[in-house]
ZAMARGU-4260 file (C-alpha; in steps of 0.2 Angstrom, whole numbers, plus 5000, padded with zeros to 4 digits):
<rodrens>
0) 4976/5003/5030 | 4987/5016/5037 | 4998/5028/5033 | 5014/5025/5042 | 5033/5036/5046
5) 5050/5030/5042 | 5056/5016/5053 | 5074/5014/5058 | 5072/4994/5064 | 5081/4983/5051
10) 5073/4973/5040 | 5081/4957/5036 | 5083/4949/5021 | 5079/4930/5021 | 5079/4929/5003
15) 5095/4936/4997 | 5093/4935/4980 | 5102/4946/4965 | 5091/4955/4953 | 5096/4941/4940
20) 5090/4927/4951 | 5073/4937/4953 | 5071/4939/4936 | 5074/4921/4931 | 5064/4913/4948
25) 5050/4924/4942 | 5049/4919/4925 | 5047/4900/4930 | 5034/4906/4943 | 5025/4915/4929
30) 5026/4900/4917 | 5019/4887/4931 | 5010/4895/4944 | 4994/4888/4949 | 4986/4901/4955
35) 4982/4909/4942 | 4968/4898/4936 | 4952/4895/4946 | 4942/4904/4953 | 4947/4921/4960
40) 4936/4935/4965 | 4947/4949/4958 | 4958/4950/4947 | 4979/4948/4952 | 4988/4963/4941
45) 5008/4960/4942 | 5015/4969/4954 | 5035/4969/4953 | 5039/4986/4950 | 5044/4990/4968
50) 5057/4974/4969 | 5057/4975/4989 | 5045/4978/5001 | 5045/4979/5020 | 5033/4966/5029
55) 5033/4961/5047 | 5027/4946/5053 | 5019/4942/5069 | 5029/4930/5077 | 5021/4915/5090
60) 5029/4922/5105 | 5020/4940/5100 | 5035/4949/5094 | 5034/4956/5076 | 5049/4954/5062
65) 5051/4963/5049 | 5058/4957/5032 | 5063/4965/5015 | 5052/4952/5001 | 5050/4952/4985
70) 5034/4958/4977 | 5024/4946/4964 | 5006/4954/4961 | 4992/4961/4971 | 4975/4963/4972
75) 4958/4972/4979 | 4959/4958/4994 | 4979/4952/4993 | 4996/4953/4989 | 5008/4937/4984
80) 5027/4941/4988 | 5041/4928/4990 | 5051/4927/5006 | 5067/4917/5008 | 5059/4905/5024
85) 5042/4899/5030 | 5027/4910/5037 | 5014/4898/5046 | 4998/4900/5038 | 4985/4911/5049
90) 5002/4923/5054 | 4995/4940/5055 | 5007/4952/5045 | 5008/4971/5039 | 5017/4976/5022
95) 5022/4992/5019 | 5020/4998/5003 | 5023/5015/4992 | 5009/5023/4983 | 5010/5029/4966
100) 5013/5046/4974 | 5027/5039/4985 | 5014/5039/5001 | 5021/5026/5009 | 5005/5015/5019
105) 5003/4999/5029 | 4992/4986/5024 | 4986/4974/5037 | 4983/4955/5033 | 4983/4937/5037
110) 4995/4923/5028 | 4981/4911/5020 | 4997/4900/5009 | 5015/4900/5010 | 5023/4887/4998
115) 5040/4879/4995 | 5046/4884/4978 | 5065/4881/4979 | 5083/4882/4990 | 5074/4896/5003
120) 5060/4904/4991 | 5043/4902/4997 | 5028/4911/4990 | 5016/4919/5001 | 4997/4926/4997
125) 4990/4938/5011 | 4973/4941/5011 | 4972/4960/5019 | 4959/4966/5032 | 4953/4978/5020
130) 4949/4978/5001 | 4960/4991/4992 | 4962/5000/4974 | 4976/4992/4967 | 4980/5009/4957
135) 4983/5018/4972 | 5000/5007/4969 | 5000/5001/4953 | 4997/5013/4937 | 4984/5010/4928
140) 4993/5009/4911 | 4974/5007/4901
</rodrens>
């Protein structure tokens, strides 16, 4: 984990959906996602208060992309996001995300599922490099 400046590249947007179709597409992912049952070492708390985040993926020829994605929950060891095309799984990839202080900081990690959910949407888990405190992002409303 590191903290990171602004970055003027752009950030393409695979996904292109409005907030209406990410409201309704994550609804029927809430209703019949499998992965929330099993067994999971942490807990996954839902994460889609930021509705974009910047991730860049490392490509096969070495060269990294970098995406706008939509969040869907995070973790002490991963974060789950939906990106509008496939990411092989094993792709190393670096998310930038906002803290709850507005620090913005990369986390490092490796694509271990991307799935087909519909027309482009595919839903991604990362497991990151290093274990994190989820409420460095996420306020702990307990």
């Amino acid at each position: 984990m590191s903290k990171q400046s602004g970055d003027s590249n752009k950030l393409i947007d695979t996904l292109r959906l409005s907030d209406e179709q990410w409201r309704m597409l994550s609804e029927k992912l809430d209703h019949h996602d499998p992965y929330t049952t099993g067994q999971r070492r942490h807990q996954r708390v839902s994460y889609r208060k930021l509705s974009q985040i910047a991730v860049a993926i490392k490509q096969q020829d070495g060269q990294w992309t970098k995406y706008i994605v939509r969040s869907r929950d995070i973790s002490p060891n991963g974060i789950g996001f939906i990106h509008g095309s496939y990411i092989h799984v094993g792709s190393e990839c670096r998310i930038i995300l906002k803290d709850t202080h507005d620090q913005v900081t990369r986390l490092d990690g490796i694509v271990k599922r991307c799935n087909f959910i519909t027309g482009t949407a595919h839903d991604v888990g990362v497991q990151l490099n290093e274990e994190i405190n989820v409420y460095q992002f996420v306020k702990d409303d307990t």
